[in-house]
N, C-alpha and C positions, 0 to 999 in steps of 0.2 A: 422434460426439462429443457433440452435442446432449442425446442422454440418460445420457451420462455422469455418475456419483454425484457429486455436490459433494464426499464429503469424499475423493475422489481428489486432487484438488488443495488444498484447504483447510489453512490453516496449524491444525495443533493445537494444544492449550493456549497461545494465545496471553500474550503479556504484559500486564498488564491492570494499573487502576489503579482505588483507590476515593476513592467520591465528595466526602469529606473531606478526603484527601490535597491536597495544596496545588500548585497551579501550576508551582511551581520544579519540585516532583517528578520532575514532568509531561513537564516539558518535557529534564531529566535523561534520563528514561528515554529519549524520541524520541531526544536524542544518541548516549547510548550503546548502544543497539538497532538504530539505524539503522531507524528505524520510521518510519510516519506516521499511524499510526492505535492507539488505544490503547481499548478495552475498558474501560467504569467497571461494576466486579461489585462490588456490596456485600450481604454475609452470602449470598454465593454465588449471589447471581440477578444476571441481566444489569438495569443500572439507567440504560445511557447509552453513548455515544462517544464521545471527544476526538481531535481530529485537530491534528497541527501545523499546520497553514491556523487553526484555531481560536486558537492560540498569537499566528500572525502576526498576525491581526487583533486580538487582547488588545493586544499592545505597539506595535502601529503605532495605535492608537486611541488609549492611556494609556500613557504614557512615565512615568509617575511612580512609580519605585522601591518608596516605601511601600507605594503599592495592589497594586504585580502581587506583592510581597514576601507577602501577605498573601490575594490571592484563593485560590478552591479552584476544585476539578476541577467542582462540580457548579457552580458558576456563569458556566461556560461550555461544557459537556458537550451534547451534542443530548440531550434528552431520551428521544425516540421515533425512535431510529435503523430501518433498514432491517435485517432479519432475515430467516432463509432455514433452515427446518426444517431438521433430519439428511439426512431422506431428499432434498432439491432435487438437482435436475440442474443439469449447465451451461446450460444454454439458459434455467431460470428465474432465474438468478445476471443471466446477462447483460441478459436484460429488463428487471431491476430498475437493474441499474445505465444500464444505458442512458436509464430515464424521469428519476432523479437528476443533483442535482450535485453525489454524493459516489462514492467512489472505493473503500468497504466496505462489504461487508455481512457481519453476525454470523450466525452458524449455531450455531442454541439446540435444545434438544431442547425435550419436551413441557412439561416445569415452570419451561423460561425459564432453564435454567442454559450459560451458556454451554459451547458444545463446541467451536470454533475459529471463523477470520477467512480471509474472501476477498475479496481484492482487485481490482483491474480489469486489475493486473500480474501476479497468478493465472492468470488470463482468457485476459489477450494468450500467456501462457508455453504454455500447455495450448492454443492457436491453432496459434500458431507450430510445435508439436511435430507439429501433426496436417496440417498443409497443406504439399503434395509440393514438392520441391527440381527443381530446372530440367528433369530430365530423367525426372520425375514419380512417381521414389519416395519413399516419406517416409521422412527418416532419425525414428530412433526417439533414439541418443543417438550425439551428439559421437564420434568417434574420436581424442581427445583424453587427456592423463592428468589425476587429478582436482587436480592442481593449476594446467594451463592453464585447466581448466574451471571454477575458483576467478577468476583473474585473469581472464578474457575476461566472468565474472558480475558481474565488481567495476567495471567499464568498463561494461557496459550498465546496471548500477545507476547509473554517475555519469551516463550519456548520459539516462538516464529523469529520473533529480532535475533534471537541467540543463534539459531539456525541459518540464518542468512547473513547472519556477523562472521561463524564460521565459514560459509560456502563461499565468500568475498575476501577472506581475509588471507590466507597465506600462511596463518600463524596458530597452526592447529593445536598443539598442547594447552594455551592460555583457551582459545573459544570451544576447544574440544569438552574443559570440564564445564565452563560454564551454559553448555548445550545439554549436556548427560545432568545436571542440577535443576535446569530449567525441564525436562523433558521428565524429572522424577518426579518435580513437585506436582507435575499436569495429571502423571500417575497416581499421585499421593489422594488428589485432590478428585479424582474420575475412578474410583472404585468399581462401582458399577459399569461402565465403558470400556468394552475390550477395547485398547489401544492395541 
């Protein structure tokens, strides 16, 4: 698994957003993508990353309408994000993300143009596929049809968000139950699957 191509798991042509474009945009698109990480490409080179943690901290900092109304993506975008060649393996992916405390890295080819986005839930997905099941074969996929395999994905996405809403927030009794709800349902829903 370790020398696995990165772009076996890497999302392609991500969603991306430029550096002018304006915060609402922004944060638009993370809603309706269900994203958290957004690519800033301007006149086709990689120029930046914005993540919704970047967002959170915009309006928990500045509550005042006019201003967030009015900033752009490059005034809050990492400058010099974390990037990973075409050719990286998993095992360089993880290194990086492991010395970070960010959650992407971009995979740019030789002139800096982005080629897609790998996540840490990339990572874990491409783990999980590869490490044996109780009586030490690896299942490869679900015996499932692709639409239990839609909803049972739709529940471990809420279980992750919910998990990372508690580990970011500060504010454990409100994310604590909705982590233990979100983590029952994935139970409810994976009978078969020692969790």
């Amino acid at each position: 698994m370790r020398d696995t191509p990165i772009v076996r798991i890497m999302t392609t042509d991500p969603v991306t957003i430029g550096s002018t474009d304006s915060v609402a945009e922004a944060r638009a698109l993370f809603e309706s993508r269900n994203i958290h990480h957004l690519p800033v490409v301007d006149d086709g080179k990689l120029a930046g990353i914005v993540s919704s943690a970047d967002l959170l901290k915009l309006f928990l900092v500045d509550e005042r309408a006019d201003l967030l109304a009015n900033a752009r993506v490059r005034q809050i975008m990492e400058v010099c994000p974390m990037t990973l060649n075409a050719k990286a393996t998993l095992r360089e992916a993880a290194e990086k993300l492991q010395i970070g405390s960010f959650h992407a890295l971009l995979v740019i080819d030789e002139e800096r143009t982005l080629v897609g986005i790998v996540t840490s839930g990339d990572l874990i997905d491409a783990l999980l596929k590869s490490l044996p099941v109780g009586d030490g074969s690896i299942i490869e996929a679900p015996d499932q049809g692709l639409s239990e395999l839609v909803e049972a994905n739709q529940k471990l996405k809420a279980a992750y968000q919910a998990a990372e809403l508690y580990i970011r927030s500060g504010h454990g009794e409100r994310e604590h139950s909705v982590l233990v709800k979100r983590l029952a349902d994935v139970r409810s829903s994976t009978r078969d699957v020692d969790l």
